[in-house]
Backbone bond lengths (Angstrom), bond angles and torsions (degrees), N, CA, C in turn:
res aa  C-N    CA-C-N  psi(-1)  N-CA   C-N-CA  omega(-1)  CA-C   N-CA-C  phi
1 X - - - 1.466 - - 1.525 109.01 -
2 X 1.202 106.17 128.24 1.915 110.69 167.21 0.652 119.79 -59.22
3 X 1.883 134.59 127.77 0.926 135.47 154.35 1.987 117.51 -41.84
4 X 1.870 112.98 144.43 1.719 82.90 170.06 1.484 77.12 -124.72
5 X 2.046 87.82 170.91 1.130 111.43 164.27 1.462 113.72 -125.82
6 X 1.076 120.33 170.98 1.609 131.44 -156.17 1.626 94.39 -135.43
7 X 1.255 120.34 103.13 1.718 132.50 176.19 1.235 105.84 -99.08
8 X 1.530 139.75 140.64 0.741 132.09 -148.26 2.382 83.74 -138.06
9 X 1.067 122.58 132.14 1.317 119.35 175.76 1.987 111.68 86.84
10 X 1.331 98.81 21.48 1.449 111.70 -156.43 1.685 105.79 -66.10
11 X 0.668 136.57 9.00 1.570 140.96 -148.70 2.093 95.25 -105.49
12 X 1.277 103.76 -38.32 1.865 87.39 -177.55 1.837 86.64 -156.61
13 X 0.957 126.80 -171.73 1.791 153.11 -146.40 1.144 98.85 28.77
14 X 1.845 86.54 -124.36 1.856 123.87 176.22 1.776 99.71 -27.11
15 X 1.550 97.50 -79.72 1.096 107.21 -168.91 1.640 143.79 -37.31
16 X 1.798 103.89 -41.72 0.667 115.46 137.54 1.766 156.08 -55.19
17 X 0.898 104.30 -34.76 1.681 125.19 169.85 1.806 105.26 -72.89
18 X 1.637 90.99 -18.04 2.282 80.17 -175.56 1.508 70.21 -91.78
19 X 1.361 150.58 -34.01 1.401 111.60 -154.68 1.536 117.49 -89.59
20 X 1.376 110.30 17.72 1.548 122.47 -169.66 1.685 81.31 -114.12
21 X 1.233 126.14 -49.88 1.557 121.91 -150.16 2.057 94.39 -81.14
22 X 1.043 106.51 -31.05 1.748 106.60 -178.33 1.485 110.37 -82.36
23 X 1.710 109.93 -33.06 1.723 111.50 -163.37 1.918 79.65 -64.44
24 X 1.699 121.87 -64.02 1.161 133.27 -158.84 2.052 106.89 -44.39
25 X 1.242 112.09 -36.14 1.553 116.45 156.11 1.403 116.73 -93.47
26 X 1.326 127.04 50.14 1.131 144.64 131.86 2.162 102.21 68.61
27 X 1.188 101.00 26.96 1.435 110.94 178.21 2.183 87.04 -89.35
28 X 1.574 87.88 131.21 2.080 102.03 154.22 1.481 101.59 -87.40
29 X 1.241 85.61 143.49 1.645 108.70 -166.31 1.659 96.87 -126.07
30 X 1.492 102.40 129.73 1.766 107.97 142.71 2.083 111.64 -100.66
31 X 0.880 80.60 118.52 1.740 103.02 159.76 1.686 120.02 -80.25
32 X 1.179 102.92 117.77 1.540 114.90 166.26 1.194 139.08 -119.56
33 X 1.257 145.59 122.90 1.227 142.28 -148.68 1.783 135.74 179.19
34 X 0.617 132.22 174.88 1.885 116.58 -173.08 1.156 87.89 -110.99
35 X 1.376 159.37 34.25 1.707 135.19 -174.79 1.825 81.84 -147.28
36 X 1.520 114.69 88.19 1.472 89.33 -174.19 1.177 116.22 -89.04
37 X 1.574 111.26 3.11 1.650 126.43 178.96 1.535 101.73 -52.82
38 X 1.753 120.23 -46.41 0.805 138.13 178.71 1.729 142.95 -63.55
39 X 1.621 76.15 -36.07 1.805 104.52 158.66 2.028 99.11 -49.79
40 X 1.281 93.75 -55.40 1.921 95.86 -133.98 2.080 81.22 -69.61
41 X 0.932 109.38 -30.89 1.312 109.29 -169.05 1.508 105.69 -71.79
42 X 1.147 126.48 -42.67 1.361 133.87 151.77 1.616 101.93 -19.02
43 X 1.238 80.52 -104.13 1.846 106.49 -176.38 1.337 111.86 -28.77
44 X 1.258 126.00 -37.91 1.859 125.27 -178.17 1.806 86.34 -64.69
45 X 0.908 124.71 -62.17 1.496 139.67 -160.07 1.519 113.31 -47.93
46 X 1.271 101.80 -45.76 1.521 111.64 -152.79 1.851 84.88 -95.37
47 X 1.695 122.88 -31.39 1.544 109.15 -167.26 1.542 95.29 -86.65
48 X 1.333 134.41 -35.33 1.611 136.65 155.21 1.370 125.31 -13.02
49 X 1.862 103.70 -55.80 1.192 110.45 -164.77 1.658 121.82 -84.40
50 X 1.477 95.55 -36.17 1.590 127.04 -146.51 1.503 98.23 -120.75
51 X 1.585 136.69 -26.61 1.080 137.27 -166.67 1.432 131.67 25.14
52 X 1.414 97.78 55.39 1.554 125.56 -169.11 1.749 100.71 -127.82
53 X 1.260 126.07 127.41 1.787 136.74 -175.39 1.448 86.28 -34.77
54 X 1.632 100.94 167.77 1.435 115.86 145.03 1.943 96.71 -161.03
55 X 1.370 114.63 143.99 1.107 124.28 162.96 1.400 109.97 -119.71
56 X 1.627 105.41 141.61 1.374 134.87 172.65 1.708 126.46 -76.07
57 X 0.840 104.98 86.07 1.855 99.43 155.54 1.601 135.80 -128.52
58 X 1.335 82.57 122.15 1.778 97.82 -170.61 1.264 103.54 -88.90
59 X 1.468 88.24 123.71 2.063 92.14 179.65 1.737 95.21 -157.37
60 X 1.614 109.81 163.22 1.397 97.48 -179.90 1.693 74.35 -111.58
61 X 1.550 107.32 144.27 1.688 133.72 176.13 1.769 96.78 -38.74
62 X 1.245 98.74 -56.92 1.620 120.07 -156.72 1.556 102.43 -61.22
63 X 1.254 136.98 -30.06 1.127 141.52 178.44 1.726 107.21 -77.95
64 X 0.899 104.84 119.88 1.703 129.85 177.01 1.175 113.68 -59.34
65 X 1.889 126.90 -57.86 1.481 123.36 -165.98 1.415 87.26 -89.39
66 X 1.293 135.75 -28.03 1.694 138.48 -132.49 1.691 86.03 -90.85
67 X 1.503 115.01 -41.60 1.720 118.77 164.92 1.456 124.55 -53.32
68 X 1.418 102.95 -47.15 1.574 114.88 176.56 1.738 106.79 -67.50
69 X 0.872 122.45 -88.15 1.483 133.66 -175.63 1.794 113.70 -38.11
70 X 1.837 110.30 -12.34 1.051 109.18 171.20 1.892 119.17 -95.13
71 X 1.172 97.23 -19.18 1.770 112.86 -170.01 2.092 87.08 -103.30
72 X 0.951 115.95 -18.86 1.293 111.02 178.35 1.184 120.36 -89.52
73 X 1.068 114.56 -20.75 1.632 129.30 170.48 1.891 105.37 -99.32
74 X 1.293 135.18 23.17 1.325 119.16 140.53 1.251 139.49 -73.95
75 X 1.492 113.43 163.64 1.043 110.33 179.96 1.396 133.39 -48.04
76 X 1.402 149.97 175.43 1.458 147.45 139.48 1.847 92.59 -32.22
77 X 0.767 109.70 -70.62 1.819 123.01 -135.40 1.508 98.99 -79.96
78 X 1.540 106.66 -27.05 1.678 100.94 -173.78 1.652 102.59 -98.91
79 X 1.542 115.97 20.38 2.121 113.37 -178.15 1.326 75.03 -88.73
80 X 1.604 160.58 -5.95 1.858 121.58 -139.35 1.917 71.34 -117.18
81 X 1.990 111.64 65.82 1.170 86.96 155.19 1.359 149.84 -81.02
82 X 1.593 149.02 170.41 1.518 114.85 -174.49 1.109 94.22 -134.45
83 X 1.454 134.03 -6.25 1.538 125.66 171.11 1.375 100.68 -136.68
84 X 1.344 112.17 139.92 1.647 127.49 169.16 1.303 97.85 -148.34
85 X 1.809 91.81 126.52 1.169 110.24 -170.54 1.622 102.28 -120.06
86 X 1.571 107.15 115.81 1.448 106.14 -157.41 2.169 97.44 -91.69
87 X 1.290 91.63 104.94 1.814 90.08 -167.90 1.134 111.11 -101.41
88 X 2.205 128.66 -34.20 1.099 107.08 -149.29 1.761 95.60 -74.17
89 X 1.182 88.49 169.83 1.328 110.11 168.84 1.543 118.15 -176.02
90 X 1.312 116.30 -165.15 1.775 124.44 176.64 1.218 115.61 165.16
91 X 1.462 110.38 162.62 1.583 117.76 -167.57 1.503 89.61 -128.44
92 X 1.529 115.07 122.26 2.081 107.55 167.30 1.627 97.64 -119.03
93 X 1.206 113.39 131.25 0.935 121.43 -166.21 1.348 155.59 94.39
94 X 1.407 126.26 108.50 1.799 96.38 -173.57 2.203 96.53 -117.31
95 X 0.722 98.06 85.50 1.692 112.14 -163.98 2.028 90.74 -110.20
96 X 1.467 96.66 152.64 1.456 110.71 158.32 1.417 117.23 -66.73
97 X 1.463 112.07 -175.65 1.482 85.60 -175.26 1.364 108.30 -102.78
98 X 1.485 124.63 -6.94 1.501 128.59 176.81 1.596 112.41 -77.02
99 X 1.891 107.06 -2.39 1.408 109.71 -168.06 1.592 108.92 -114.41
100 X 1.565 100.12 -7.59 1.699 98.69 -169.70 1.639 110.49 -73.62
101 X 1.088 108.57 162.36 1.489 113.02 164.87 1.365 101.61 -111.43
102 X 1.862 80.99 143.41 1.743 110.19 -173.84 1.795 100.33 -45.95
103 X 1.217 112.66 -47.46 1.647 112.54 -156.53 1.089 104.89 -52.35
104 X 1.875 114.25 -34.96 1.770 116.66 -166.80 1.784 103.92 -71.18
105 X 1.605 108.54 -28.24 1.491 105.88 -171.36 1.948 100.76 -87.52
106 X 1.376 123.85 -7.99 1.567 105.40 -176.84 1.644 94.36 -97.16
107 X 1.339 127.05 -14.64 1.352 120.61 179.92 1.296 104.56 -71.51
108 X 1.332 118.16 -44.49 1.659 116.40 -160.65 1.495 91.78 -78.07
109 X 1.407 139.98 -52.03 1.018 133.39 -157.90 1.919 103.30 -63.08
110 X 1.381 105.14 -68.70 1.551 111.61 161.66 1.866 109.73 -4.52
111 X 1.406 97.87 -72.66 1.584 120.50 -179.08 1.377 129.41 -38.53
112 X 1.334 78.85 -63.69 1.436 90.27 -155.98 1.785 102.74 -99.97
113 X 1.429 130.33 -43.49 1.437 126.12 157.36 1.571 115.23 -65.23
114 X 1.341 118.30 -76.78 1.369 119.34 -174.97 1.492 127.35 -47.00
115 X 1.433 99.20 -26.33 1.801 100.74 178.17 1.385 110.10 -93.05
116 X 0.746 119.48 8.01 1.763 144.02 -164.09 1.678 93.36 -98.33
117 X 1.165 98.67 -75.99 1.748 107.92 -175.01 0.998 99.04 -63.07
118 X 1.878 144.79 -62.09 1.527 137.75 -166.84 1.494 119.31 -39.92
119 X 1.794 95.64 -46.91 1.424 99.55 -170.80 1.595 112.19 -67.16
120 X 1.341 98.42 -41.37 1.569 104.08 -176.61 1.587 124.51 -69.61
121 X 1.210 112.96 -18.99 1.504 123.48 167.86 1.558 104.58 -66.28
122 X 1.717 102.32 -54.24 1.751 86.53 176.11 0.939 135.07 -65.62
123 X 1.479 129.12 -15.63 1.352 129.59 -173.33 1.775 114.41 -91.98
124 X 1.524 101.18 -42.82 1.365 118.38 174.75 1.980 108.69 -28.65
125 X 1.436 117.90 -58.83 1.468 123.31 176.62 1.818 95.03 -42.11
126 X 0.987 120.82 -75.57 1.942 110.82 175.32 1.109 125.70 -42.30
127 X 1.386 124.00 -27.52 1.255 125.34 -174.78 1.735 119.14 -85.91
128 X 1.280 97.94 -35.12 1.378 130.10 -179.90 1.904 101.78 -69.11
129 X 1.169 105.75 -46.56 1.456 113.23 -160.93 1.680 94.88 -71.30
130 X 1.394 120.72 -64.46 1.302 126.42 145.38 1.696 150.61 -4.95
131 X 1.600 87.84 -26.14 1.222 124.67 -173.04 1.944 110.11 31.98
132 X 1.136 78.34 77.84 1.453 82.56 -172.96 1.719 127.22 150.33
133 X 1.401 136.39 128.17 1.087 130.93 173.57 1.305 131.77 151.76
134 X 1.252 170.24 -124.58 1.363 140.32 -154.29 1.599 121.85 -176.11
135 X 1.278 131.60 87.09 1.408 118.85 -177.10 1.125 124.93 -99.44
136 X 1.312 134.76 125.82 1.750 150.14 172.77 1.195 111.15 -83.56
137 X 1.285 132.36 109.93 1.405 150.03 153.92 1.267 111.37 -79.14
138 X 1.505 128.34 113.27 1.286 116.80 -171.82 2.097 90.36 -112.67
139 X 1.183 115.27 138.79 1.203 133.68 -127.02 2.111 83.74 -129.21
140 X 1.612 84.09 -160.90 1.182 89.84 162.64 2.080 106.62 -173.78
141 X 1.168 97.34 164.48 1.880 84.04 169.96 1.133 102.87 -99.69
142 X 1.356 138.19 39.22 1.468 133.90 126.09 1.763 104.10 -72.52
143 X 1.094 128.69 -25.47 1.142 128.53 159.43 1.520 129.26 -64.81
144 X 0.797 122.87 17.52 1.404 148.95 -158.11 1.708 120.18 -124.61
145 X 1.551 92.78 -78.15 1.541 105.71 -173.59 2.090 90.72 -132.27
146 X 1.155 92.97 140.70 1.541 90.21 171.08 1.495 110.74 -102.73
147 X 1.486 121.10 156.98 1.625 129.78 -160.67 1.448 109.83 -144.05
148 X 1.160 119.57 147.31 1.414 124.81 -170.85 1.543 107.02 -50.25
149 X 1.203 114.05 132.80 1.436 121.92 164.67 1.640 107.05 74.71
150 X 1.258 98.32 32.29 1.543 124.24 -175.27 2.071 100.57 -98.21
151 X 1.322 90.39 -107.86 1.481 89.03 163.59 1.508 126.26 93.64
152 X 1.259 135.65 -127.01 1.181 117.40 146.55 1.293 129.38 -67.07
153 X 1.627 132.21 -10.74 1.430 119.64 153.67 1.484 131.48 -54.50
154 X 1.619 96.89 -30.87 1.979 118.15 174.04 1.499 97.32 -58.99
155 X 1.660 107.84 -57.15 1.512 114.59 -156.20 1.654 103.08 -69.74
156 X 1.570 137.09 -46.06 1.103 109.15 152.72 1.368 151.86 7.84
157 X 1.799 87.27 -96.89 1.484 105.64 172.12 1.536 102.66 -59.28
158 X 1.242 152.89 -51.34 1.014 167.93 -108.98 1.688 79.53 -91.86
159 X 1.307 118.16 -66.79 1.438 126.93 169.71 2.052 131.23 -49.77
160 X 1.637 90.99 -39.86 1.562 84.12 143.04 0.933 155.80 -31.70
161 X 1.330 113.78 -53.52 1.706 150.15 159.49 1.145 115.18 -50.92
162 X 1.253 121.76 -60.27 1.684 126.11 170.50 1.669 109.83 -66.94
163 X 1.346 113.21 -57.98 1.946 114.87 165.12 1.498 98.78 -14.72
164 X 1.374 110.16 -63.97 1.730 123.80 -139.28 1.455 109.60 -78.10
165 X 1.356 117.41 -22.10 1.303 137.70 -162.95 1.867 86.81 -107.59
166 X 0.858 117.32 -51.72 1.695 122.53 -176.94 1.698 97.31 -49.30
167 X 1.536 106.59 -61.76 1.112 97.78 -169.93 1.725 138.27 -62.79
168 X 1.451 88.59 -34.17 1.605 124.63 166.99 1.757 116.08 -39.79
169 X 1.281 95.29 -24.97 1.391 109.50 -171.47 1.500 117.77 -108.75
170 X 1.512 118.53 -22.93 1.045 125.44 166.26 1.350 133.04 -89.29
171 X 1.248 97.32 -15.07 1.889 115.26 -167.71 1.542 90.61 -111.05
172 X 0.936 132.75 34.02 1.492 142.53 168.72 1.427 105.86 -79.68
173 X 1.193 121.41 -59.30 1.690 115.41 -177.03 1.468 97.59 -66.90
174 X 0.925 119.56 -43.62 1.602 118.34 176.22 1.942 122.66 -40.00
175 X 1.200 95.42 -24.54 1.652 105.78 -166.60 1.625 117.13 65.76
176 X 1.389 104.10 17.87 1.655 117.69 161.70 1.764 114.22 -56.60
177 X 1.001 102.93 135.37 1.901 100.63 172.27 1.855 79.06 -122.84
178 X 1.721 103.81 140.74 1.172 141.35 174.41 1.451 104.98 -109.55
179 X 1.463 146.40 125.24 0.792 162.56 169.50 1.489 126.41 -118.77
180 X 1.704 137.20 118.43 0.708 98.38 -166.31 1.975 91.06 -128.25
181 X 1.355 137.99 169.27 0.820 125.40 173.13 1.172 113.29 -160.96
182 X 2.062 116.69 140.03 1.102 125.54 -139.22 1.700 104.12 -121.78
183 X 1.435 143.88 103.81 1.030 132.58 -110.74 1.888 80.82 -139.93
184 X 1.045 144.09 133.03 1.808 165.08 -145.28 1.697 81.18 -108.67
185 X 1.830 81.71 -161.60 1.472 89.09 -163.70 1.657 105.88 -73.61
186 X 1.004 121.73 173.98 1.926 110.44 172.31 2.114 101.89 175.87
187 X 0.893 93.66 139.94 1.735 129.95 -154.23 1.170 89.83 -76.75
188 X 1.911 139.69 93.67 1.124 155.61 -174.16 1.530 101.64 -156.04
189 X 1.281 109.16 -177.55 1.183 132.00 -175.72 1.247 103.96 -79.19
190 X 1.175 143.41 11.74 1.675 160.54 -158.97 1.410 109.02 -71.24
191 X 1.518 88.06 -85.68 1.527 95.76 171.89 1.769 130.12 -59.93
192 X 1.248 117.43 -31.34 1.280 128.74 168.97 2.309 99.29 -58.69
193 X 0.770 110.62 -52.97 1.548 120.05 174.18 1.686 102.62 -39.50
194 X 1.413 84.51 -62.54 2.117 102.70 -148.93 1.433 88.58 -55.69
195 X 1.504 121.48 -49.91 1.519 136.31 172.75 1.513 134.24 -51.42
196 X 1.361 97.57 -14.44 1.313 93.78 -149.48 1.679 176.36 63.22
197 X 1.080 73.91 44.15 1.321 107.40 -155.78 1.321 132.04 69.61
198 X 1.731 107.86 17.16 1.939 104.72 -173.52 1.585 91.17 -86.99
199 X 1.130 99.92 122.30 1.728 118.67 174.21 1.749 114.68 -76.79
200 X 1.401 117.61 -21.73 1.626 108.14 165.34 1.440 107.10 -77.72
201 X 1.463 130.00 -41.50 1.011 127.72 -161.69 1.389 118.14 -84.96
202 X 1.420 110.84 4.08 1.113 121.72 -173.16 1.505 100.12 -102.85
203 X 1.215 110.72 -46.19 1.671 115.36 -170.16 1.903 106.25 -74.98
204 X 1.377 110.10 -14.50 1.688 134.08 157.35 1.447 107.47 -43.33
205 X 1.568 102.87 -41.90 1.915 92.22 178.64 0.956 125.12 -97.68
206 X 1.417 126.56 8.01 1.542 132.65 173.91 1.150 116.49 -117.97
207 X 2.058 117.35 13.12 1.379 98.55 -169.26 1.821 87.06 -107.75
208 X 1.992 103.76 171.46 1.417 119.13 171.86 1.685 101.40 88.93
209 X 1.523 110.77 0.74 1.591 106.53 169.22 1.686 116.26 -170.35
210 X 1.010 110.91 -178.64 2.298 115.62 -161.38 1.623 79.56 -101.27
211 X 1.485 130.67 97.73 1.435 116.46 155.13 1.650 102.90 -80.47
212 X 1.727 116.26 -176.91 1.330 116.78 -161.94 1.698 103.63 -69.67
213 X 0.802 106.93 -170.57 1.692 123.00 170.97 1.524 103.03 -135.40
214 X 1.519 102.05 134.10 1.694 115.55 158.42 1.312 127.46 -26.21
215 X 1.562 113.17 -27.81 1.136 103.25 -177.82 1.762 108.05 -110.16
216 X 0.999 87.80 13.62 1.939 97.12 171.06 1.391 91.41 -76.06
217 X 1.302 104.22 -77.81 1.913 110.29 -155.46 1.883 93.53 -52.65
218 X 1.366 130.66 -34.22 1.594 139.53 -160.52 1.929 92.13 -60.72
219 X 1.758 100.24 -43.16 1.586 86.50 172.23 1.305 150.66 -94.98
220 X 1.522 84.03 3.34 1.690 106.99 174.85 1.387 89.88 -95.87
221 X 0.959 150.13 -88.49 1.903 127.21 176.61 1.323 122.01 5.19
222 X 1.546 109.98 -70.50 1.510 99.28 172.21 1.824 113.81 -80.73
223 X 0.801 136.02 -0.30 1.484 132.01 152.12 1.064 109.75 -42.73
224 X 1.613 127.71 -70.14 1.205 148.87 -160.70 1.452 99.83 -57.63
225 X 1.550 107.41 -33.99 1.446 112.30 -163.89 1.653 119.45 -72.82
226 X 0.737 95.10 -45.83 1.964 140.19 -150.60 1.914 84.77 -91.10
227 X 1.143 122.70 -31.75 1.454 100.81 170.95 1.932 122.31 -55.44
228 X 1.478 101.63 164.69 1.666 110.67 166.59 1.347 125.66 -16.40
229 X 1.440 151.36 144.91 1.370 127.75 169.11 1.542 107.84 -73.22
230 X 0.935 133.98 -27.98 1.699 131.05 150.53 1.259 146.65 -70.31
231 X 1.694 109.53 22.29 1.036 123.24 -175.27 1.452 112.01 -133.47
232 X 1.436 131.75 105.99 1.938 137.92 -161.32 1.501 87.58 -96.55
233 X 1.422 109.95 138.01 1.878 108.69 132.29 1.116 72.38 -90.82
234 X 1.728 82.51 153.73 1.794 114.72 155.98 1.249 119.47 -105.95
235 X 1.974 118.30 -35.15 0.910 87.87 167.04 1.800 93.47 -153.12
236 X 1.071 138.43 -177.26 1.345 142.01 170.74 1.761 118.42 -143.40
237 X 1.237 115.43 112.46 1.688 91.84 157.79 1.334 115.71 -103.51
238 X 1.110 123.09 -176.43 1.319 123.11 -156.15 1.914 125.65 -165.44
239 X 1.001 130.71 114.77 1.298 129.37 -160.19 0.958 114.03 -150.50
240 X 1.523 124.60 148.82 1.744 138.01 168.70 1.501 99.70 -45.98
241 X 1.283 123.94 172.93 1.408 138.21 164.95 1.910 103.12 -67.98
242 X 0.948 92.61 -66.42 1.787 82.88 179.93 1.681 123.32 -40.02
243 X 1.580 106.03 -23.32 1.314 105.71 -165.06 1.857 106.50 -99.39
244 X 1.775 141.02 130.01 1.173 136.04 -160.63 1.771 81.43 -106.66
245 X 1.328 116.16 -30.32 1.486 95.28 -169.64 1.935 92.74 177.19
246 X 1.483 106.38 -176.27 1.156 99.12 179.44 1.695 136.55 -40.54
247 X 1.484 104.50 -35.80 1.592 87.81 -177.42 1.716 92.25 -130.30
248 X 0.981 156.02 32.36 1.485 173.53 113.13 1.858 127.72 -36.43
249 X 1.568 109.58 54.74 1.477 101.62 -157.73 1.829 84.40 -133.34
250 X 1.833 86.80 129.13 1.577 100.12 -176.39 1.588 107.24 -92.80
251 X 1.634 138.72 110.97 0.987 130.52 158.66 1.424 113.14 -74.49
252 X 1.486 113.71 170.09 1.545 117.17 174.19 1.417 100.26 -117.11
């Protein structure tokens, strides 16, 4: 029987790239995401290639009942999850902080904390029941060190870090491993998001050096995964060569 995993933001980057790098090691996957056009196209793709399940659920993280009523309505066979990998997230905005708008700081927070905890509360009852199984916090090194025009995207992640370590400590009798991992600059739909859709200014932050690729961090995920059942990362950061840490990046 396949192990599954439960990706959370599965539709384009990180998320996507674990569901190509896990379907390809023969893990069933549920996909989650707001673009479900994107889901189904996924899923044709990934059961085509790899001929390994995949189930669909479209939900936005940030929605509270829309989380519940989606993990509550699975199957028998698809609750015995063993990896959830909590991915969506986003950055809107790169503003001071006397210049940001509130909307960019309740989206990210919504996002990136609250959908974080929703998802993981629902799944935790399977995991728990199971006695046993595995959560990925994918982080960031804005979580790390905070940087100008950072802000509540820093403070977020910033909370990741503590989540991951919170949880790490509680899901101990459980035989849960908490993982958390903190991922540099890297060539996704990120910056095009944080921006808004301006496509020069977006391709502005990746030029003059090799930032990571999706499918870098996609194989350090299952690394993390794929270890001993007695053996946790707790936590990893992670960066291109150009990058020393959050705000430290040498162009040429």
């Amino acid at each position: 029987m396949n192990k599954i995993i439960c990706i959370t933001g599965a539709s384009s980057g990180f998320g996507q790239a674990c569901a190509y790098t896990f379907s390809s090691n023969q893990y069933d996957l549920i996909i989650t995401g707001r673009r479900e056009n994107k889901l189904n196209s996924l899923k044709k793709d990934l059961e085509e290639k790899f001929g390994n399940s995949v189930y669909i659920l479209p939900f936005d993280v940030s929605d509270r009942d829309a989380v519940d009523r989606a993990f509550s309505s699975l199957p028998e066979k698809w609750k015995k999850i063993d990896l959830l990998l909590n991915n969506a997230g986003l950055a809107l905005g790169r503003d001071n902080f006397e210049d940001a708008l509130l909307n960019d700081w309740e989206i990210m927070i919504d996002t990136n904390l609250k959908g974080l905890l929703y998802v993981s509360k629902a799944v935790l009852p399977f995991m728990i029941a199971k006695k046993g199984g595995h959560i990925i916090n994918i982080g960031s090194t804005a979580g790390k060190q905070v940087y100008q025009k950072g802000n509540v995207y820093c403070a977020t992640k910033h909370a990741v870090q503590a989540i991951s370590e919170s949880m790490r400590i509680d899901l101990l009798p459980h035989k849960i491993k908490v993982t958390v991992i903190h991922p540099g600059a890297a060539e996704t739909e990120f910056s095009l998001v944080r921006l808004k859709q301006d496509v020069n200014e977006a391709k502005k932050v990746y030029a003059g050096y090799q930032p990571l690729r999706a499918e870098d961090i996609a194989g350090i995920v299952y690394y993390a995964a794929s270890l001993p059942a007695h053996v946790c990362i707790n936590e990893l950061e992670v960066t291109c060569l150009a990058q020393a840490n959050a705000f430290y990046l040498f162009k040429d």
